[in-house]
N, C-alpha and C positions, 0 to 999 in steps of 0.2 A: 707690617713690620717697619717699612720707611718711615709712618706716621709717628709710630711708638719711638721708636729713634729722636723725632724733630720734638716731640713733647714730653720726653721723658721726666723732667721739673714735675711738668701735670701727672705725669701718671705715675710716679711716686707719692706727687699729694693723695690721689685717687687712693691709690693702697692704701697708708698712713690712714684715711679714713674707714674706706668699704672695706680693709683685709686683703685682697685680693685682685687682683686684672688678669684676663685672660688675652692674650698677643695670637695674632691669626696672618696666615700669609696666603693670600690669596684665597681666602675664605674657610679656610680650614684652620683651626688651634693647633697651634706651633708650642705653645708656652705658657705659662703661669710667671709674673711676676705678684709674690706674695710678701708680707708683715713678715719681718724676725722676726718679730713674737710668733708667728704663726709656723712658721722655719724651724723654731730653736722645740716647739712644740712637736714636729715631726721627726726629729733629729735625736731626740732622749731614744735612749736605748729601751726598749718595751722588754717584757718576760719573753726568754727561748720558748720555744715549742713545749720540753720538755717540764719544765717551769710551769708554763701554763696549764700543761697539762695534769702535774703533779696537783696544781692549785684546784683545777675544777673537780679531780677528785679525795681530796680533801673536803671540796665545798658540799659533794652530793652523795647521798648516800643511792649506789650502785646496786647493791645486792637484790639477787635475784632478776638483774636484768637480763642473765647471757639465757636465761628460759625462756625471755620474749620470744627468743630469735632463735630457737631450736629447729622450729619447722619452717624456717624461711630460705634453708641454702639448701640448694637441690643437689643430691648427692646421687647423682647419677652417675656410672660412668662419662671422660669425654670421648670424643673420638676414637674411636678403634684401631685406626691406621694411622703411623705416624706422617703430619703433612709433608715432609720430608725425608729422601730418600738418599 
């Protein structure tokens, strides 16, 4: 951490070229110092959940898959006695 501190000039070049540096304190990663472009990349707002999810089923056709899975959830009773009293 103190080194990246004294050469920060350097390891901004470093970025600038590789994309990325990874900063460690006492042998362990503390940090990423990374490229705005690569920042500005992570930062765009992606598809909600719902969104994507609308999206992939739009993309595949689904039908007849809920009869893969007929025989797969065990319908047994649970427990008999409530765990709590």
């Amino acid at each position: 951490m103190a080194e990246a501190r004294n050469q920060l000039p350097n390891l901004l070049h470093l970025v600038e070229s590789s994309g990325s540096v990874q900063i460690s304190r006492r042998g362990k990663p503390v940090a990423v110092v990374m490229s705005m472009h690569d920042y500005q990349k992570l930062k765009q707002a992606g598809p909600t959940f719902a969104e994507f999810l609308s999206d992939f089923r739009d993309r595949h056709d689904l039908t007849g898959l809920e009869d893969v899975f007929l025989d797969v959830r065990d319908r047994t009773p649970g427990r008999p006695e409530p765990l709590f009293e």
